[in-house]
LOSEKOL-242663 format. One line per field, with one value per residue (C-alpha): x, z, y; residue number from 1; residue in one letter. Coordinates in steps of 0.2 Angstrom, whole numbers, plus 5000, padded with zeros to 4 digits. Last residue first. Layout:
N
u <- [X:...]
w <- [Z:...]
v <- [Y:...]
k <- [NUM:...]
r <- [A:...]
***
This chain:
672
u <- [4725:4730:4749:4749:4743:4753:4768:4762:4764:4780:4786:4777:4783:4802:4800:4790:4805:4817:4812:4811:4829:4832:4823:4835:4851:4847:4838:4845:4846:4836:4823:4823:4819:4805:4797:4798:4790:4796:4814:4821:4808:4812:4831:4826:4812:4827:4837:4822:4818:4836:4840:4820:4828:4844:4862:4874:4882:4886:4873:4876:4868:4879:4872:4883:4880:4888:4887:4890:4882:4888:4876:4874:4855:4861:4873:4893:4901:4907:4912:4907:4916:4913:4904:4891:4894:4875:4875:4863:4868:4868:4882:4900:4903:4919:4910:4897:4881:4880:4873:4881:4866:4872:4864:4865:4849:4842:4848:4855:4869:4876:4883:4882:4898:4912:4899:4899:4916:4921:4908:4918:4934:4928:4923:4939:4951:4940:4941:4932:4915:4901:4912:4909:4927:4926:4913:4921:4938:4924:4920:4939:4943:4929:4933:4951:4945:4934:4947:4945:4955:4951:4945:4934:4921:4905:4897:4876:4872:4862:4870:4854:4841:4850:4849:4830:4827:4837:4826:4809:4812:4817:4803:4791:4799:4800:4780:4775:4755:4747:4728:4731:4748:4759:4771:4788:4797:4815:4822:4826:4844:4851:4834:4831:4839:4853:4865:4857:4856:4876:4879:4867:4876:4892:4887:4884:4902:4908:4897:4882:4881:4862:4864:4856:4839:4838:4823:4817:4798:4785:4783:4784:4784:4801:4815:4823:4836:4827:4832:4818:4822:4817:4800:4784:4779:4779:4764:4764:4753:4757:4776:4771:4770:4788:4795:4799:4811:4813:4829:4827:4840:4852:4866:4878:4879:4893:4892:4872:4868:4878:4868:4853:4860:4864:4847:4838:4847:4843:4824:4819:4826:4811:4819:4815:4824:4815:4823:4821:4835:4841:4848:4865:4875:4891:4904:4920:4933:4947:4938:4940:4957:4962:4955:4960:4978:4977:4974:4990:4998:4996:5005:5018:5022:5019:5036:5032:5043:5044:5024:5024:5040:5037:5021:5023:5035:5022:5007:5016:5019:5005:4997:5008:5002:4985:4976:4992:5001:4982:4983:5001:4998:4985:4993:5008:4998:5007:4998:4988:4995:4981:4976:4990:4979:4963:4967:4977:4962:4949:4962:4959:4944:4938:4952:4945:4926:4932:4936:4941:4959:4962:4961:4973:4991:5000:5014:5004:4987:4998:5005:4989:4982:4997:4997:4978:4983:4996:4984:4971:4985:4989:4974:4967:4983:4975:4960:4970:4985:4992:5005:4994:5008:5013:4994:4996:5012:5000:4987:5001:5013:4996:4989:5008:5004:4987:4995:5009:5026:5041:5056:5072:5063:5072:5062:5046:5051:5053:5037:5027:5035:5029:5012:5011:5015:5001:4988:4978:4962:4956:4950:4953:4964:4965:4981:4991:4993:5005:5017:5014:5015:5035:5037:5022:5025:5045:5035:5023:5036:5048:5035:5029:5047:5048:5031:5034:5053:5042:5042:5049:5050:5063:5073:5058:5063:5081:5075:5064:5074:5088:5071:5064:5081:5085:5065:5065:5082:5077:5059:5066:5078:5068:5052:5048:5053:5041:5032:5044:5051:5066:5079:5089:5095:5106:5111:5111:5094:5089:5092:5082:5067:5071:5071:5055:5045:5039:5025:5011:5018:5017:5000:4995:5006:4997:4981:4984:4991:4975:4965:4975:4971:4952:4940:4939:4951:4949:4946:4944:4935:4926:4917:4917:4924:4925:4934:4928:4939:4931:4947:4938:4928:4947:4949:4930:4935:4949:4940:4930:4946:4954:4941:4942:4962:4964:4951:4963:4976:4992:5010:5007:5010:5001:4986:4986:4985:4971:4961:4965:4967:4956:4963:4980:4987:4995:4983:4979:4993:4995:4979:4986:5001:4993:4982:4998:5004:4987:4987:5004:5021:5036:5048:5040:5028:5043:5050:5031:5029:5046:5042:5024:5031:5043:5028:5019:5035:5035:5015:5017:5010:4993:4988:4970:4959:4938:4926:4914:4931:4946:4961:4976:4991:5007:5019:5037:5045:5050:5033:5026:5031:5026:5008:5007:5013:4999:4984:4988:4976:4962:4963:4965:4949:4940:4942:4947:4944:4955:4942:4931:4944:4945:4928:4925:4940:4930:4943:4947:4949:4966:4961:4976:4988:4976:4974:4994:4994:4983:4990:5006:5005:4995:5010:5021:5033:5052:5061:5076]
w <- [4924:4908:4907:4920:4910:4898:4909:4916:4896:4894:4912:4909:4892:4898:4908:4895:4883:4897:4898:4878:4877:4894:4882:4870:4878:4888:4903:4917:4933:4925:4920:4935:4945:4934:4936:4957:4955:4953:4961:4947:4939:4952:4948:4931:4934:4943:4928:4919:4930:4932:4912:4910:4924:4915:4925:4934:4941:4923:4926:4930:4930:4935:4935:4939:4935:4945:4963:4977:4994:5009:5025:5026:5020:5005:5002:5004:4990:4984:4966:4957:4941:4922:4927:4917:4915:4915:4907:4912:4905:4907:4897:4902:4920:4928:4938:4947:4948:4956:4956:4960:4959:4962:4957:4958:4968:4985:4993:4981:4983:4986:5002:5009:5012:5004:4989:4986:4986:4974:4962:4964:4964:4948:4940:4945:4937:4921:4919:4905:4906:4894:4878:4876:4878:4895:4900:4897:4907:4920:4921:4918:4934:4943:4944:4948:4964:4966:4968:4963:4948:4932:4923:4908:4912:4899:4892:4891:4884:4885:4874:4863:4873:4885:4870:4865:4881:4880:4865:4872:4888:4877:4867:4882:4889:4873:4872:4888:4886:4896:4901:4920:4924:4935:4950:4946:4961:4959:4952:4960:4953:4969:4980:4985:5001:5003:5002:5016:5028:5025:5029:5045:5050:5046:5058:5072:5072:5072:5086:5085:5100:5101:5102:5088:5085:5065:5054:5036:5036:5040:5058:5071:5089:5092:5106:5109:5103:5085:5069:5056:5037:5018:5025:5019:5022:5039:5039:5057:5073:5078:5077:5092:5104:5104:5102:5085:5077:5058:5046:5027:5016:5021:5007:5017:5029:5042:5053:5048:5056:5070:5070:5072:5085:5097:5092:5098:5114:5118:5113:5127:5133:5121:5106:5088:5071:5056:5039:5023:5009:4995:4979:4975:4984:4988:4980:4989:4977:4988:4998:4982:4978:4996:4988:4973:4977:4988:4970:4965:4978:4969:4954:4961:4969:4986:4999:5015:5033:5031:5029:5039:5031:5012:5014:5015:5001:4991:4997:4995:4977:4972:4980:4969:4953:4955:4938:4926:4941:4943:4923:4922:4935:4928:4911:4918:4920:4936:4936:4954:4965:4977:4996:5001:4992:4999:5017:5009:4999:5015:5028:5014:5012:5031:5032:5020:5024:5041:5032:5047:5045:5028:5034:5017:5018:5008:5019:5036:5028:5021:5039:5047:5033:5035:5054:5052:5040:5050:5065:5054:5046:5064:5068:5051:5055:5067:5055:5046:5034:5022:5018:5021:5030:5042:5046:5051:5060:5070:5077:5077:5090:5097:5099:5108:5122:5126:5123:5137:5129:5141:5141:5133:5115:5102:5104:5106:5088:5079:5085:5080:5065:5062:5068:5053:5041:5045:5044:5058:5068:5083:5100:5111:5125:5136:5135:5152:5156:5172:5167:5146:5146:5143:5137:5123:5117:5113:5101:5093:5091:5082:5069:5067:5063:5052:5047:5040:5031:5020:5024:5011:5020:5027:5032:5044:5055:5055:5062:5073:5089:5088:5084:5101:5109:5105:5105:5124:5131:5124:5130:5147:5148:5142:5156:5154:5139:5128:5122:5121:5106:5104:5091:5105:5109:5093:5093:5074:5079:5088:5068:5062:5072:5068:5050:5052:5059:5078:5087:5076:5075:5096:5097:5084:5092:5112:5099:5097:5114:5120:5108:5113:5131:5131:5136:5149:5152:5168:5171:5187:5205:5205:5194:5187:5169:5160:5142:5132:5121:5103:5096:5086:5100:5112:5098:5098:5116:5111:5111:5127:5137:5129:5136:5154:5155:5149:5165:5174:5170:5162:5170:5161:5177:5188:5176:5176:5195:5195:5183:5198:5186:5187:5184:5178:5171:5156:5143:5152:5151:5133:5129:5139:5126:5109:5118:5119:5105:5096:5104:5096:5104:5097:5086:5068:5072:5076:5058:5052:5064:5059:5040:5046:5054:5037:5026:5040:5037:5018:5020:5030:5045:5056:5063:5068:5082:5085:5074:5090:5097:5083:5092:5084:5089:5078:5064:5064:5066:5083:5089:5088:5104:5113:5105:5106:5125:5129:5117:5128:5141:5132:5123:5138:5145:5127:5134:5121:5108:5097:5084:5098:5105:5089:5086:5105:5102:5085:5069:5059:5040:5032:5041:5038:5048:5062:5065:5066:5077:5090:5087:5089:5102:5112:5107:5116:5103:5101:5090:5082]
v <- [5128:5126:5130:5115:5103:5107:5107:5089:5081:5090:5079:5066:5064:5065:5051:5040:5043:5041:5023:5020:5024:5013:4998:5001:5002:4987:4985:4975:4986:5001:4990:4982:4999:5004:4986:4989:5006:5023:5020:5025:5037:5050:5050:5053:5066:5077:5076:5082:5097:5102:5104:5112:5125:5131:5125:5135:5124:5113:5095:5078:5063:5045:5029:5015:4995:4982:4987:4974:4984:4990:4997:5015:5013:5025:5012:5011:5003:4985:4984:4970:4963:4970:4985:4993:5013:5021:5039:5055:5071:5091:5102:5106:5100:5105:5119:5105:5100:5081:5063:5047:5033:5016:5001:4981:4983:4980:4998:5009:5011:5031:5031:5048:5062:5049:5046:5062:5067:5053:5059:5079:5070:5061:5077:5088:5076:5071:5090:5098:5089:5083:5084:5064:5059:5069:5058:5045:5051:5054:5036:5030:5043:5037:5018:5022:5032:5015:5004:4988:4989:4976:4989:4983:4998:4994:5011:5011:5028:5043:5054:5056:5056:5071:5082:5076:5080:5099:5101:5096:5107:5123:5122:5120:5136:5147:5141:5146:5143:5154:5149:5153:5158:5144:5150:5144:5132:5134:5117:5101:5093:5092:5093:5074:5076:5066:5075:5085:5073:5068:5087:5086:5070:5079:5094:5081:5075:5094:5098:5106:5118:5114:5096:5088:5077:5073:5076:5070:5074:5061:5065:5056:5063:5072:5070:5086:5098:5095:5098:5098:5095:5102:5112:5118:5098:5103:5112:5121:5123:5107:5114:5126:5111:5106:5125:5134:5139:5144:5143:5148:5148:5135:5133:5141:5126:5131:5147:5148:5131:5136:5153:5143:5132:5146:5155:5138:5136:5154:5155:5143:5125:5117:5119:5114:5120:5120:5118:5127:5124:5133:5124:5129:5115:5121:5107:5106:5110:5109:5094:5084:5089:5079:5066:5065:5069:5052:5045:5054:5045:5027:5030:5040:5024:5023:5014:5009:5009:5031:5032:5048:5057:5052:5052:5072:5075:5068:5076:5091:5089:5081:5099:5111:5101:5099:5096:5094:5083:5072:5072:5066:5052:5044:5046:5036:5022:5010:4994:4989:4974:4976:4973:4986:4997:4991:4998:5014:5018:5015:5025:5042:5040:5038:5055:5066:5063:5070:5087:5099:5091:5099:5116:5124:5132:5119:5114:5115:5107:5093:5090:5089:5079:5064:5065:5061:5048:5042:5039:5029:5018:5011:5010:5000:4988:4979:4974:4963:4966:4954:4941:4925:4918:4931:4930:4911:4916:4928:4914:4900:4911:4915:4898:4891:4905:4894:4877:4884:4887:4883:4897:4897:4899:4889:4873:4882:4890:4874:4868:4885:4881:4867:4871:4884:4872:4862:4872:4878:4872:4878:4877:4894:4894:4907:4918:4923:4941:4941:4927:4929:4948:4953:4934:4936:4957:4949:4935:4947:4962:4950:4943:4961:4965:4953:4957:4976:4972:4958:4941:4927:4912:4899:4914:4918:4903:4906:4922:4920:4914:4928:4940:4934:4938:4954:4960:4953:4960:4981:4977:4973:4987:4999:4997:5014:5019:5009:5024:5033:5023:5011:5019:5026:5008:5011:4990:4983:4979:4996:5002:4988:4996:5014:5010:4997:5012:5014:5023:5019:5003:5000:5006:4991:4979:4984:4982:4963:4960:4965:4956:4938:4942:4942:4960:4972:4986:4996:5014:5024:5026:5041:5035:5019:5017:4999:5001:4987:4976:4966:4975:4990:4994:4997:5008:5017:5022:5031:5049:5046:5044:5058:5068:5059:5060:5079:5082:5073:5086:5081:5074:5055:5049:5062:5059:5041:5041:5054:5043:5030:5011:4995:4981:4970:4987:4987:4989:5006:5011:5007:5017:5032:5031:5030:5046:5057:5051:5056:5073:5075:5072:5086:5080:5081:5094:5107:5105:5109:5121:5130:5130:5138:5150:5153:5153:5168:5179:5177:5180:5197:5200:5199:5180:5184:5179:5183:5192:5203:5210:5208:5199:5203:5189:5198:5194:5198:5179:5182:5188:5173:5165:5182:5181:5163:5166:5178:5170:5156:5158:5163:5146:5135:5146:5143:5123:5112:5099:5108:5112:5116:5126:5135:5140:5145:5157:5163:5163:5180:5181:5172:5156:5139:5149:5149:5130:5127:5141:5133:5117:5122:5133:5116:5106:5120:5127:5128:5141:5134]
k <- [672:671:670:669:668:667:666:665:664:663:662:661:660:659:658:657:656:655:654:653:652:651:650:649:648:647:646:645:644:643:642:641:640:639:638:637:636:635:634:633:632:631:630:629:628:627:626:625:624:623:622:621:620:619:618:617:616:615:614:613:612:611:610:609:608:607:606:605:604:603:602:601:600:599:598:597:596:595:594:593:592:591:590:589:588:587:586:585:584:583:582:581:580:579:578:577:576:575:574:573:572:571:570:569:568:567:566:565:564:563:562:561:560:559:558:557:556:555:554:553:552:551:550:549:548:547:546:545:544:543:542:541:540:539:538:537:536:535:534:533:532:531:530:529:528:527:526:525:524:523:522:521:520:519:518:517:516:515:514:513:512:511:510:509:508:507:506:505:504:503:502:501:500:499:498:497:496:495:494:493:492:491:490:489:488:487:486:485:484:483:482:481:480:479:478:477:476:475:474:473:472:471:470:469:468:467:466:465:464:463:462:461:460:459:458:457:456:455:454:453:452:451:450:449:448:447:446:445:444:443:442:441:440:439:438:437:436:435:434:433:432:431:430:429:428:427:426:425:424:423:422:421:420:419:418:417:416:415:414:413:412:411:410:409:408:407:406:405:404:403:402:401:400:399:398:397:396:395:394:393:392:391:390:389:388:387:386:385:384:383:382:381:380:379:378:377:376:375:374:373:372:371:370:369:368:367:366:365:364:363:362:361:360:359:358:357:356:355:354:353:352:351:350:349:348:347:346:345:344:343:342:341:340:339:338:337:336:335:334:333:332:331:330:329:328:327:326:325:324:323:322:321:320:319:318:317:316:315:314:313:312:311:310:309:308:307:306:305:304:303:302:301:300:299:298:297:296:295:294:293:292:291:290:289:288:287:286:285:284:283:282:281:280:279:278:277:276:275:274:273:272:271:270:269:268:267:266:265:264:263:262:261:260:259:258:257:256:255:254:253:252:251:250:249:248:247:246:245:244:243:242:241:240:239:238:237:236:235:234:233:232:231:230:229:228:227:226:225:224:223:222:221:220:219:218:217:216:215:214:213:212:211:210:209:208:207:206:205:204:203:202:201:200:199:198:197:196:195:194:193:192:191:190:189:188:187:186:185:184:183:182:181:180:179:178:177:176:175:174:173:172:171:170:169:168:167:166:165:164:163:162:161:160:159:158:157:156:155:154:153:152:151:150:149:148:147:146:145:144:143:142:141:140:139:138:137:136:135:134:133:132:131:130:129:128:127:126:125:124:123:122:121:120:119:118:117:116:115:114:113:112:111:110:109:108:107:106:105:104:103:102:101:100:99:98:97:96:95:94:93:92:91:90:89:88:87:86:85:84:83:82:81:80:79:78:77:76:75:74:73:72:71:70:69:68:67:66:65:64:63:62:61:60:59:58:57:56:55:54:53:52:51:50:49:48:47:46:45:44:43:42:41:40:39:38:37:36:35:34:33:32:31:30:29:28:27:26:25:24:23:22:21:20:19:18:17:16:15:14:13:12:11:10:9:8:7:6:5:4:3:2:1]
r <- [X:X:X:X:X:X:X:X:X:X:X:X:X:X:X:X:X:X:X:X:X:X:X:X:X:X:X:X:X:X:X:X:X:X:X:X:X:X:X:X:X:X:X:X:X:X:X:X:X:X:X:X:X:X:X:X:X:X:X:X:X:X:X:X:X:X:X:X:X:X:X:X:X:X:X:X:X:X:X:X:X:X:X:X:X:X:X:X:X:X:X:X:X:X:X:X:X:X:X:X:X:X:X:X:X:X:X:X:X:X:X:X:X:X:X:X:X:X:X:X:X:X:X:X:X:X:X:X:X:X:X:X:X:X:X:X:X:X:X:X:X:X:X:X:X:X:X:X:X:X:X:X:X:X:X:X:X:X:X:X:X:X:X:X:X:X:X:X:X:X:X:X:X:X:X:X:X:X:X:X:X:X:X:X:X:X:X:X:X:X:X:X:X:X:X:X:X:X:X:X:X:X:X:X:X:X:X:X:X:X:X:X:X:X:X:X:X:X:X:X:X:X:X:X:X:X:X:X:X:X:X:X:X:X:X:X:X:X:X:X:X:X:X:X:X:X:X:X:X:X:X:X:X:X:X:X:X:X:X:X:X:X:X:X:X:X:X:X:X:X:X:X:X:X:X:X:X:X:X:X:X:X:X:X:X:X:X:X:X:X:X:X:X:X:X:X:X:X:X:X:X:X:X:X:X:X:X:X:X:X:X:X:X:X:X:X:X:X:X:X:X:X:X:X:X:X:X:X:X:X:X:X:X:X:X:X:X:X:X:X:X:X:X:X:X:X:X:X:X:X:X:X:X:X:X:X:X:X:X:X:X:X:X:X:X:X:X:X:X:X:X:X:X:X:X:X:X:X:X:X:X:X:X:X:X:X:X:X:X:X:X:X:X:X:X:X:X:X:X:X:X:X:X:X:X:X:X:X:X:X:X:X:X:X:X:X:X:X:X:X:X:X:X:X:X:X:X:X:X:X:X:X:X:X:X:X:X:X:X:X:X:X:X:X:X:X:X:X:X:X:X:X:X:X:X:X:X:X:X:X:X:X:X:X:X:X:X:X:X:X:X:X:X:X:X:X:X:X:X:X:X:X:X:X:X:X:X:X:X:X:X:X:X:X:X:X:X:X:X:X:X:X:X:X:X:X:X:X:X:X:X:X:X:X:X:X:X:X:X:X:X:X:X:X:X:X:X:X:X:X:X:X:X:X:X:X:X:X:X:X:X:X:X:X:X:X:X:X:X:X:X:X:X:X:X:X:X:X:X:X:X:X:X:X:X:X:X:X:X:X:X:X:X:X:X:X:X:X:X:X:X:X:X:X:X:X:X:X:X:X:X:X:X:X:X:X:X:X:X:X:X:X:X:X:X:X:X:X:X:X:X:X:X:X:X:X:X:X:X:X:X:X:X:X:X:X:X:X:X:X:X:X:X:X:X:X:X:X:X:X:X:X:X:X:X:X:X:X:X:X:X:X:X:X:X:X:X:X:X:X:X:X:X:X:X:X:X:X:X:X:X:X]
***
């Protein structure tokens, strides 16, 4: 089997997912990587590669291309995906610097960690900045001096909580039971270097568990969390002491921790007794916290990378994917959902190929947990969502200002190019030029710079507009009021249009009558089941073709920009998309809350969701009264409560006096 370098991988991995030619500084920004590291491997990719019949063209002024022929580029990409399985990932890699770190009493040489881990210091300080937000998640701080090093800052018992998070993301039940029944091959890298230890401390910790665990019924996952918390305690509990905290705990829970102090050949201090009755007080609620949402996170990029390998599509450039994708898990192994076939038929019917490699996937990365058909055809949604990506159609005008000189504001203009289509216009100008400007003549300003305020919707962006910055612009632009906004017309004094007025009072009498009120009864919390029954309405209705491809479009938009609207029970999910038959406004009340992300980015309860929709290529009377009903919702307070709480009949009356304004104004108009 041919072996590759995790950098080859990567690289590779990224180009068989491109069939036109890929910038260098494109993928090693990608890669989060040096165009250098690139450059320099273009030799032995090319040589690597060359065994499979295809070649490494690089096309001057367009960038790297993979050249040969598809049955040649599937079996490359068979070998990646065989080679992706054994060989340490990015993620490893950084799983591992974290538990250094963990393990040192205080401050740690960068170089020192470098030397140990045999990768560059330069390595150390990126992924440094990458796994801060970890040690965030875990109330820890990550303390860098410079020239100097790192140090870890924070208590005891959040330490020993993420050291069992890195630990699972290394390590499945299987492999664990496996090192059990005494395969001392099953124990990950990760714990390598002190082997022995660990191998003494998970024997005798799950010799003294047990019998106690027998007395309830765990699952496979919290036995061997039940193991790992008491073995992680004596390998830390002489140089990492606890401090204790007063609290109270059931008294169930203190039994056991009796029994198990009894069984223990050591002496529990009260501090190292609060952790055995902190995690066998999770064991007894059953359920996840926080800690696991790490573990989850890193197989779901594992999860995408591998799904992008075996179905030949970038998945993991979509970071919506993957925050959608750790949410569903999340509340998944919250709920005890039924399993309806016709869920699963249609997702199979929609996506067939797909469910297939999703499926074989998880079947790999989530080995210690089983998914029922049922549940991965939601994770189908998703990923179909970023398939079908919607483009918005209406074109945009944004100002981009520089103050570094023309170079730094060319850079970012042809970034904006490179990745919002949509963008129709893009200006620059310096800091003191835009007095000279009418800002209202544009959708957005970017800014390299600090601005004074202005009204218009603006952002401040580096100039090489990184991928984390490019989804703030994309979240921006979402939510813009433009979606349903239709191309300004220039009015002709004393010209009554009379095909165009006709045209506007029949497609509002159109959308009058299939404006409706449905009640949802579902008793899912899940939101990706929430849209599939609001889209199988729909459907129902002869409004859209595809519940599928409906609800992965409303899911998509709410994953790029939260939809609540802030101070209401509303959400708003808007969009124009293929699947979309003719134009519509409906409200679906909900029978029980549902908590989603607001437009203020802050979560909200929802109980009643309107959704207006219109075909892609949609006639401009159909835009211009969708675009009124969004208007009129947040019109005034009493608008707004009548959209919360209205009834079917005042609503009706609602769009009447919408779509009269809107005639009324094109009369008025006509006479000017």
């Amino acid at each position: 089997m041919v072996e590759f370098s995790t950098r080859e991988r990567e690289v590779l991995f990224y180009l068989l997912t491109k069939t036109e030619p890929v910038q260098v500084q494109e993928i090693a920004e990608t890669l989060g990587t040096s165009e250098r590291t690139i450059q320099r491997e273009r030799e032995r990719i090319a040589q690597t590669i060359a065994s499979f019949q295809l070649e490494l063209d690089y096309i001057r002024g367009r960038g790297l291309v993979l050249v040969g022929d598809e049955s040649d580029k599937r079996k490359l990409r068979e070998a990646l995906l065989l080679s992706h399985k054994a060989l340490p990932s990015t993620d490893d890699r950084q799983v591992e610097l974290t538990y250094r770190l963990l393990q040192e009493p205080g401050m740690i040489k960068l170089q020192a960690l470098a030397h140990a881990m045999y990768i560059a210091p330069s390595t150390i300080s990126q992924d440094l900045e990458r796994i801060d937000e970890w040690f965030q998640q875990y109330d820890l701080e990550l303390q860098r001096k410079k020239g100097i090093g790192a140090e870890v800052i924070g208590e005891e018992i959040n330490k020993r909580r993420l050291l069992l998070s890195l630990i699972f993301t290394q390590w499945d039940v299987l492999s664990f039971y496996r090192l059990l029944q005494g395969d001392l091959n099953q124990l990950p890298d990760l714990l390598h270097p002190a082997r022995n230890q660990w191998v003494e401390a998970i024997n005798q910790s799950y010799a003294v568990i047990a019998p106690v665990i027998k007395q309830q019924e765990l699952s496979d996952r919290l036995i061997m969390r039940a193991t790992l918390s008491l073995a992680l305690q004596a390998m830390r509990m002489e140089m990492f002491p606890m401090r204790y905290e007063l609290k109270s705990y059931p008294v169930e829970v203190l039994q056991r921790v009796d029994v198990i102090g009894r069984r223990l050949p050591y002496v529990l201090t009260v501090a190292e007794r609060q952790w055995i009755s902190e995690e066998l007080r999770n064991f007894q609620q059953d359920q996840l916290d926080s800690s696991e949402e790490l573990v989850i996170r890193l197989r779901v990029k594992r999860l995408i990378e591998e799904v992008s390998l075996l179905y030949g599509e970038q998945f993991t450039e979509d970071n919506a994917l993957e925050r959608g994708l750790v949410s569903h898990i999340m509340s998944y192994t919250r709920q005890n959902v039924v399993n309806p076939s016709y869920v699963i038929k249609q997702i199979e019917r929609e996506y067939p190929r797909l469910f297939d490699s999703v499926k074989q996937v998880a079947q790999t990365v989530f080995s210690d947990q089983a998914f029922a058909d049922y549940d991965l055809a939601f994770w189908v949604m998703h990923f179909g969502a970023v398939l079908s990506r919607p483009v918005v159609k209406v074109p945009y005008r944004v100002l981009v200002v520089c103050s570094a000189g023309l170079g730094s504001s060319k850079l970012l203009m042809n970034r904006l190019r490179q990745e919002f289509l949509e963008l129709d216009q893009i200006e620059n100008s310096s800091l003191f030029g835009i007095d000279r400007l009418n800002l209202t003549d544009y959708d957005f300003v970017l800014s390299t710079v600090p601005l004074p305020d202005i009204s218009q919707p603006h952002l401040l962006v580096n100039p090489l507009l990184p991928q984390d910055e490019v989804d703030r612009v994309r979240k921006l632009l979402v939510s813009l009021p433009k979606s349903f906004k239709p191309p300004a017309r220039k009015a002709v004094q004393g010209w009554l249009d009379l095909k165009r007025l006709e045209q506007l009072v029949k497609t509002a009498r159109e959308l009058t009558e299939l404006f409706s009120i449905e009640s949802i009864a579902s008793q899912s919390e899940g939101l990706e089941e929430l849209l599939l029954e609001v889209s199988n309405v729909m459907v129902t209705k002869d409004i859209a073709h595809s519940a599928v491809q409906l609800s992965t479009q409303l899911l998509r938009r709410h994953e790029m920009s939260g939809l609540g609207i802030p101070g209401t029970r509303l959400a708003l999910f808007h969009g124009r998309d293929s699947s979309i038959k003719q134009g519509a406004f409906l409200m679906f009340e909900l029978n029980q809350a549902i908590d989603l992300l607001g437009m203020d980015q802050v979560i909200h309860p929802v109980e009643r969701i309107l959704v207006l929709v219109a075909p892609e290529q949609a006639p401009d009377e159909l835009l211009q009264l969708l675009s009124s009903i969004s208007g009129a919702i947040i019109e005034s307070e009493e608008r707004t409560t009548q959209f919360e709480y209205g009834d079917e009949q005042q609503l009706d009356n609602v769009l009447n006096e919408t779509f009269r304004k809107v005639i009324e104004r094109e009369l008025n108009v006509s006479e000017v």
